[in-house]
C-alpha positions in Angstrom: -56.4 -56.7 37.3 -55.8 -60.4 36.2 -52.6 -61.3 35.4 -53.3 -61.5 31.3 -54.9 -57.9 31.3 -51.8 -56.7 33.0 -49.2 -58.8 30.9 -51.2 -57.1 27.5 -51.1 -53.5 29.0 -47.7 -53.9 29.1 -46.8 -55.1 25.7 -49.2 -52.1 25.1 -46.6 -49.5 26.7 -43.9 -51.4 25.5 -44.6 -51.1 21.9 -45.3 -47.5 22.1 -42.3 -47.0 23.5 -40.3 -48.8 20.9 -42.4 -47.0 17.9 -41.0 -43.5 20.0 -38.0 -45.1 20.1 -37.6 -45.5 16.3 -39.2 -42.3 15.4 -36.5 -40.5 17.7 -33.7 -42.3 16.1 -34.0 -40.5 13.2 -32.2 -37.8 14.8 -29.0 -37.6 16.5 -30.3 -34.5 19.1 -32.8 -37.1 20.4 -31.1 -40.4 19.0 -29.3 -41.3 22.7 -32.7 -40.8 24.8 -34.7 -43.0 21.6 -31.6 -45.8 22.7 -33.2 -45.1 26.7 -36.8 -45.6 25.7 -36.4 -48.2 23.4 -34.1 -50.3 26.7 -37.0 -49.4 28.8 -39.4 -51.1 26.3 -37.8 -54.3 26.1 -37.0 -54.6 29.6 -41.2 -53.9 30.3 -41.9 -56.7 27.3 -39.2 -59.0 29.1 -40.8 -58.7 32.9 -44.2 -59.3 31.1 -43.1 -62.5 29.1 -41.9 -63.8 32.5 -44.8 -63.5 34.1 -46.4 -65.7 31.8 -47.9 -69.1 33.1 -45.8 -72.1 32.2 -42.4 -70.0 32.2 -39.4 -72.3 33.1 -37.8 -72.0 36.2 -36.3 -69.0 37.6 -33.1 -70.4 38.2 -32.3 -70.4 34.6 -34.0 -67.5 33.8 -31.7 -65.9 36.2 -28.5 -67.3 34.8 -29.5 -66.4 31.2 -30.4 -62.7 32.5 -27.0 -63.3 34.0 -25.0 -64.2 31.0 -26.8 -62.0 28.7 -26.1 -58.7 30.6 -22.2 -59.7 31.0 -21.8 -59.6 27.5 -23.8 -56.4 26.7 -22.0 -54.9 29.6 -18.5 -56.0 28.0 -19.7 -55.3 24.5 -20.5 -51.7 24.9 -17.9 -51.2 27.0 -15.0 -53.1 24.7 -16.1 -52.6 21.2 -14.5 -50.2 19.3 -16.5 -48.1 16.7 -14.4 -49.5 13.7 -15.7 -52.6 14.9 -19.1 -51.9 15.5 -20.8 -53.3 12.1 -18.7 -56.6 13.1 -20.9 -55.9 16.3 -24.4 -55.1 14.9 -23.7 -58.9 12.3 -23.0 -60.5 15.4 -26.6 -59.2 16.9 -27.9 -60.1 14.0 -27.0 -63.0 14.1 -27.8 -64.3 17.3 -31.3 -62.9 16.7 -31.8 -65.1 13.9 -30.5 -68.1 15.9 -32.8 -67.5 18.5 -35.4 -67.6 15.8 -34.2 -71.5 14.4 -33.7 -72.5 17.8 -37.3 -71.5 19.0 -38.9 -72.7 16.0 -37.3 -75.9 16.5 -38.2 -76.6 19.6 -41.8 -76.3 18.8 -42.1 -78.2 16.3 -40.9 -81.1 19.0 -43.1 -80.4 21.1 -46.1 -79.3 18.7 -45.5 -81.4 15.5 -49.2 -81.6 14.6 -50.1 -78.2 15.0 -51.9 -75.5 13.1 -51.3 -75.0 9.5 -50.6 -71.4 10.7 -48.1 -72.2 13.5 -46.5 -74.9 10.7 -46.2 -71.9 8.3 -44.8 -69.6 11.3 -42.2 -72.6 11.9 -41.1 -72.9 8.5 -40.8 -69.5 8.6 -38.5 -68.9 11.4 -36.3 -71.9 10.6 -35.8 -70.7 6.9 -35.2 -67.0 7.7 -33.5 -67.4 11.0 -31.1 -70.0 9.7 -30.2 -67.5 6.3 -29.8 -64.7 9.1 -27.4 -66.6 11.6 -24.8 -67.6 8.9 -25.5 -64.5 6.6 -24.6 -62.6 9.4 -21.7 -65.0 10.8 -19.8 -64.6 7.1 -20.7 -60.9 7.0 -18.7 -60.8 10.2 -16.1 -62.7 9.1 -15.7 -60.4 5.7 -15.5 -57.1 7.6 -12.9 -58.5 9.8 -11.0 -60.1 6.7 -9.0 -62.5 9.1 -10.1 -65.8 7.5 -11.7 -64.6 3.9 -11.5 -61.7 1.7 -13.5 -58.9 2.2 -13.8 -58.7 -1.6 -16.3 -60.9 -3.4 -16.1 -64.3 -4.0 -17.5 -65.0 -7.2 -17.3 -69.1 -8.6 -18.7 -70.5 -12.2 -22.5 -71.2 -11.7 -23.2 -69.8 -8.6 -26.4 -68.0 -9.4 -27.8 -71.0 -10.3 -27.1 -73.0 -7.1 -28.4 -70.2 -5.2 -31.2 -70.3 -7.3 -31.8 -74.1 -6.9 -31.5 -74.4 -3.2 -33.7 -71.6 -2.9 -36.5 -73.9 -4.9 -35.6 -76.7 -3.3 -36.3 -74.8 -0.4 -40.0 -73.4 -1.3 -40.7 -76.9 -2.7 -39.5 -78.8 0.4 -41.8 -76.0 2.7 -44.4 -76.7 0.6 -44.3 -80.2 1.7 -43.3 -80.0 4.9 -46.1 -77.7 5.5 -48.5 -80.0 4.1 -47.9 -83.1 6.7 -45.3 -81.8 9.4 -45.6 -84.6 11.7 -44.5 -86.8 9.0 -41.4 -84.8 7.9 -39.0 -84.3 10.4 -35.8 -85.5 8.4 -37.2 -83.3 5.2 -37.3 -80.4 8.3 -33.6 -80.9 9.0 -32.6 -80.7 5.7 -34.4 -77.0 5.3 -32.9 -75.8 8.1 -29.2 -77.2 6.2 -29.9 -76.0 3.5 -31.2 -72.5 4.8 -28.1 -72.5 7.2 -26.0 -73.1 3.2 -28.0 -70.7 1.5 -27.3 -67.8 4.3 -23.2 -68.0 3.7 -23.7 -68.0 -0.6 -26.1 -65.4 -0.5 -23.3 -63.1 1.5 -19.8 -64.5 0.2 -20.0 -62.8 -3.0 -21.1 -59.4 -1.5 -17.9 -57.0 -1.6 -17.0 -54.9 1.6 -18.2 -51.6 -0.2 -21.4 -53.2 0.2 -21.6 -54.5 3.5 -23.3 -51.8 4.9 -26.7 -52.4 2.9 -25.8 -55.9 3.6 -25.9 -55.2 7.5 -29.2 -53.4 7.2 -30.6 -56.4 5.2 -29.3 -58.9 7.6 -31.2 -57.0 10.1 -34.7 -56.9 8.6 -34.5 -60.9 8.3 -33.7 -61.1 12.0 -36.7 -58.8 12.6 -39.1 -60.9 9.9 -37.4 -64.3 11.7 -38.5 -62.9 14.9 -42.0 -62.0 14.2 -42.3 -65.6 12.7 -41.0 -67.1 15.8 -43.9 -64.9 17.8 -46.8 -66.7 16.1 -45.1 -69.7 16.5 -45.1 -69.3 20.3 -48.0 -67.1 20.0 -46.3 -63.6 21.5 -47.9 -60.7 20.8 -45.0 -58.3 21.7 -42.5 -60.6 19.3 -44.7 -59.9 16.4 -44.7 -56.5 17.2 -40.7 -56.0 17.6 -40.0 -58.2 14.6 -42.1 -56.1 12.4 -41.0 -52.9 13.2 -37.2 -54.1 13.3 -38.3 -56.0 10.1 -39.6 -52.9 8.6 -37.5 -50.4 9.4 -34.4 -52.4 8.5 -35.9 -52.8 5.0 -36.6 -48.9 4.7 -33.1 -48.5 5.7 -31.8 -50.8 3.1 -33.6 -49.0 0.3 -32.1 -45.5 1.4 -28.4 -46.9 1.5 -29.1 -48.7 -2.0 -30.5 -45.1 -3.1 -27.3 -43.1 -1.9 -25.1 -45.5 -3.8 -27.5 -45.1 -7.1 -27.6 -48.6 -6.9 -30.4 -51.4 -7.2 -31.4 -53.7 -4.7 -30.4 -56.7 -6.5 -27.4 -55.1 -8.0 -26.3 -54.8 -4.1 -27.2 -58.7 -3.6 -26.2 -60.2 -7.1 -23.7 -58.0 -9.0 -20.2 -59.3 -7.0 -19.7 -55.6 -6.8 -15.6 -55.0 -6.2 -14.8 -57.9 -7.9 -13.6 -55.6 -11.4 -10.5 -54.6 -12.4 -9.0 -51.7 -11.0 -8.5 -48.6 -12.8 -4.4 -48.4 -13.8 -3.5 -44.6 -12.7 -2.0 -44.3 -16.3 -5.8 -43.6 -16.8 -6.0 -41.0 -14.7 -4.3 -37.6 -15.7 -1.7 -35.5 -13.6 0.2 -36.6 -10.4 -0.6 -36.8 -6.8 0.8 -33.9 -4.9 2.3 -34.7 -1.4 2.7 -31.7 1.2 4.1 -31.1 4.3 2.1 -30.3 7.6 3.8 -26.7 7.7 2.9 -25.9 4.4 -0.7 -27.3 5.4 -1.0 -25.2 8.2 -0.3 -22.0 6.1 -3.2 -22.8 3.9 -5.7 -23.6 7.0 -4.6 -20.3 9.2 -5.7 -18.3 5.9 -8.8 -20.2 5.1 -11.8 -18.2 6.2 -14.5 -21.6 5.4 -13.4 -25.2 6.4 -15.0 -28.2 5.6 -14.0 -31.5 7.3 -15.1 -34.7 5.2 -14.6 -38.1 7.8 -14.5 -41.4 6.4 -13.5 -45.2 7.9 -9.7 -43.7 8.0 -11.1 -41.3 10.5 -13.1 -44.0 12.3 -9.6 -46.2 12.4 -7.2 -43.4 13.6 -9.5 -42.6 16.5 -9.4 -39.2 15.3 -12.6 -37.7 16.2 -11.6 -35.7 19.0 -8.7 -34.2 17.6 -10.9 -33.4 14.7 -13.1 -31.4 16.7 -9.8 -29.7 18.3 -8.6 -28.0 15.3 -12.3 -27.6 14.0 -12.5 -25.3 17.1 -8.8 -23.6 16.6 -9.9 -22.7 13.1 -13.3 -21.4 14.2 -11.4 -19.6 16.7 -8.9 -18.2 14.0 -11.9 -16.6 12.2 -13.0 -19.4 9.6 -16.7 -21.2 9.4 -16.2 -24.8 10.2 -18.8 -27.5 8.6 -18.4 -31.3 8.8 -19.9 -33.0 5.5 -21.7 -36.6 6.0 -22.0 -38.8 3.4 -24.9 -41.3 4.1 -22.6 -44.3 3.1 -19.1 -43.1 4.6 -17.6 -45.8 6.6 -19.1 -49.4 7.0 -22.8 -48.8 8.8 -25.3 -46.0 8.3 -24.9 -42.8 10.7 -21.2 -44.2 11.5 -19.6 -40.9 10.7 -22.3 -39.0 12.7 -21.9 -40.6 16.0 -18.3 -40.6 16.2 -18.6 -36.9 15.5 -21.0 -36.8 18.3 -18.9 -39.0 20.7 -16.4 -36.0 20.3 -19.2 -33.4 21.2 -19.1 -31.6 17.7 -22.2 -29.7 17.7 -25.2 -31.1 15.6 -25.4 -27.9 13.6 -22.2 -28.6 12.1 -23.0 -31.3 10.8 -24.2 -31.2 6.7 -25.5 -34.4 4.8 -24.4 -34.0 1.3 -27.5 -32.5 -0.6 -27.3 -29.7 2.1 -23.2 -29.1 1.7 -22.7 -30.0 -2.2 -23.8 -26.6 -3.2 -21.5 -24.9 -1.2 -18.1 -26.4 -1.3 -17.4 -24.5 -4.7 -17.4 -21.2 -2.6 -14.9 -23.5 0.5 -11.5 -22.3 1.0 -10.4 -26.0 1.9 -12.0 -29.6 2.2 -9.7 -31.9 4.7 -10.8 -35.2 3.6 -9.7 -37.8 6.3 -10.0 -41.3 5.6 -12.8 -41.2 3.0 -12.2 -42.4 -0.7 -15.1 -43.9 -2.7 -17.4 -40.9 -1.6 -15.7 -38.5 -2.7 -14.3 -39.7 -6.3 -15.4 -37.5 -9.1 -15.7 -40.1 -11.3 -19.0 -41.2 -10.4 -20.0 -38.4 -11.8 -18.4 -39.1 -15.5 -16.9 -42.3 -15.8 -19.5 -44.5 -17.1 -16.7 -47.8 -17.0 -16.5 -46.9 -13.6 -18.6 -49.1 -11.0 -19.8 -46.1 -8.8 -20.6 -44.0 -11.7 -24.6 -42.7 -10.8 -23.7 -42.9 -7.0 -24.1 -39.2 -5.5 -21.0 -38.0 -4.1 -19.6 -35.3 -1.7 -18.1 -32.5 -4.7 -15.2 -31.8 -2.6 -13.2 -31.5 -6.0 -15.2 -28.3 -6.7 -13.3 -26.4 -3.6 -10.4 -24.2 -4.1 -7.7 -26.4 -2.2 -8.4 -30.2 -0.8 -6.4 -31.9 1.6 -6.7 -35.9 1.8 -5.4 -37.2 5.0 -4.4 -40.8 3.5 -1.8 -43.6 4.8 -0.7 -44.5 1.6 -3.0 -44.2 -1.9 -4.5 -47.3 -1.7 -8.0 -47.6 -2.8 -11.7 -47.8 -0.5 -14.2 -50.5 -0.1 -15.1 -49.8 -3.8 -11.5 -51.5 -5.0 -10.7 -48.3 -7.7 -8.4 -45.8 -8.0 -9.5 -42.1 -6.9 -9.5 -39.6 -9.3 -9.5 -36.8 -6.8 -5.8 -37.6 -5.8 -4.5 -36.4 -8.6 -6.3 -33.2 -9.2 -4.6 -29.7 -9.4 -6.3 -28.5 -6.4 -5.8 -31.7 -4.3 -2.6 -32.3 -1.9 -2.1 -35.5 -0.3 -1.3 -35.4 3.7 0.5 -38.8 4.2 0.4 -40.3 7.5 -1.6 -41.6 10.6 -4.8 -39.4 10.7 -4.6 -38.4 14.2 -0.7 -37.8 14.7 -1.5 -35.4 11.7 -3.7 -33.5 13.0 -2.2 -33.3 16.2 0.6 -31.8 14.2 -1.3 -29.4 12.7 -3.2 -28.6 15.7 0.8 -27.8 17.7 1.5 -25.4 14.8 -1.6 -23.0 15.5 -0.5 -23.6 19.3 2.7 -22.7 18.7 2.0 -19.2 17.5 
């Protein structure tokens, strides 16, 4: 077998091993093995690219493998799940990057070549550049140490969007046309695509960052195929469309859980509104004590545990699943409700709940556990807010109103595990506070219910 008919067969398994690898993702029994497969894949596709004629030398092929695997080692190691979006930006990123960087390079060396390759080129420089600082300010948002995580809205900033954006097309057009003749016209589109990446993201609001996140990663997928017919790569056209494709599928289900449009997500400066006064809201919240909390619990014979980012913060998962098991224990049926958008990526919720070995059957997405909470003895929300506010079922002024929500109003008593009554990523008040049925539970997460937890124990 030549050395080409071996290289192909292994793109071959490589790609069917990443399509596997997807498919199994999509649940979290076989998510951890579709991780395996999927690392298997790319490790196949990298040995194959290497053994391509005209590689550089190994010596800094071997300090790149080097490099690369010290900080995925430290990454997954270090990282904390509150910080993982921060995480998957970062990847994002730096696969976009890789994209302007590559397609540069070729144009040096290849600046008459193909009107296909040209295309490919403009391509990856326009998409890759949009994806590295997209991704860089998205990063910088979620961890809210330099900027606001809240939108940031100026006079006439649709428009400039809009005009480097045509300036953009116009200027590919050209470049396109003559590419050898172009080259400071190609440095200004990657500037301007590197401008255009941090105004398309700095007036996104942190509710929305998620769909941002799996936006951000379809470009560095689509950025990626470019670059492979650019270099001519087989296996990178592959990768970059399925990471391309799938990351757009995943966009459009987060945009459908929040009831919201695609552009709404992108142009609408969602967060950026007024908050509602609580002199709008009827009643009074309705702080109790973790004794009186536990008598409520030890007589409940349902439970229904709703995590959310203040879960994800607190570290709380495995104390969750402690007194999930006390109370199962103690005679009651335990569920844990997931709300597709609760915390700041998709699945976040479900694979902390998993890092703390809560089984998969008790685990409910929200068209499976709505119809039942009216018949739950107690909902213990902890850390969630926006997903759970009633009024996005009947406050048209509100800006969530259409987005489905978890009913947990519906059950006879609620608990909300809260610090303090400060709002979620959606910047509004939360109705559900205030309810008859709802007690607040102020405090650390975890210290509560490790509190609760020592009074069943103490029995």
């Amino acid at each position: 077998m030549n050395q080409m008919i071996f290289i192909t067969v292994c793109y071959i398994v490589a790609s069917v091993l990443f399509i596997i690898g997807l498919k199994r993702m999509s649940s979290l029994v076989t998510a951890r093995k579709a991780n395996q497969l999927s690392a298997i894949g790319m490790l196949i596709a990298i040995v194959a690219t290497l053994l391509t004629k005209g590689m550089m030398e190994w010596q800094w092929i071997v300090l790149g493998l080097a490099v690369g695997t010290a900080i995925g080692i430290l990454a997954a190691t270090k990282v904390a799940m509150t910080a993982m979006p921060q995480m998957v930006g970062l990847l994002n990123g730096s696969g976009g990057l890789a994209s302007l960087i590559v397609g540069w390079s070729s144009y040096h060396y290849q600046p008459n070549a193909s009107l296909l390759t040209t295309i490919s080129t403009y391509l990856a420089i326009l998409i890759g550049g949009v994806t590295f600082t997209g991704s860089i300010m998205a990063w910088v948002k979620l961890e809210e140490k330099f900027i606001t995580g809240k939108p940031i809205l100026f006079a006439g900033q649709k428009i400039i969007n809009a005009l480097i954006l045509g300036a953009l097309l116009w200027g590919g057009i050209i470049f396109c046309s003559q590419p050898a003749n172009h080259y400071p016209l190609f440095i200004i589109i990657m500037i301007l695509s590197l401008i255009l990446g941090i105004l398309a993201v700095i007036p996104i609001g942190g509710a929305d960052m998620p769909v941002v996140i799996c936006l951000l990663n379809s470009y560095s997928g689509m950025a990626g195929a470019a670059t492979g017919f650019v270099i001519i790569n087989s296996m990178l056209i592959v990768i970059g469309s399925l990471v391309g494709a799938s990351g757009i599928i995943l966009t459009n289900i987060m945009c459908k859980a929040m009831n919201r449009s695609f552009t709404n997500v992108l142009f609408s400066g969602f967060g950026s509104e007024v908050k509602k006064k609580k002199t709008d809201i009827k009643g009074e919240a309705k702080p109790i004590g973790v004794k009186d909390a536990y008598y409520v619990l030890e007589a409940a014979r349902s439970v229904v545990f709703v995590p959310g980012y203040g879960m994800a913060v607190a570290q709380a998962q495995h104390v969750v699943r402690e007194l999930g098991e006390i109370l199962e224990n103690n005679g009651a049926e335990v569920r844990y409700a997931i709300h597709p958008v609760a915390g700041r990526m998709p699945g976040h919720m479900n694979i902390l709940l998993a890092e703390a070995d809560v089984s998969y059957d008790q685990l409910f997405e929200m068209d499976a556990i709505n119809p039942i909470l009216d018949t739950t003895d107690v909902v213990v929300v902890i850390g969630a807010n926006d997903v759970v506010n009633p009024a996005a079922r009947h406050d048209k002024s509100s800006p969530i109103y259409g987005m489905p929500i978890l009913n947990v109003d519906k059950a006879k008593t609620v608990f909300v595990l809260k610090r303090s009554m400060r709002s979620g990523f959606a910047g509004i008040e939360n109705e559900l506070f205030y309810y008859d049925n709802t007690h607040m539970i102020f405090g650390d997460a975890k210290e509560t219910l490790q509190a609760l937890i020592g009074e069943f124990k103490s029995v």
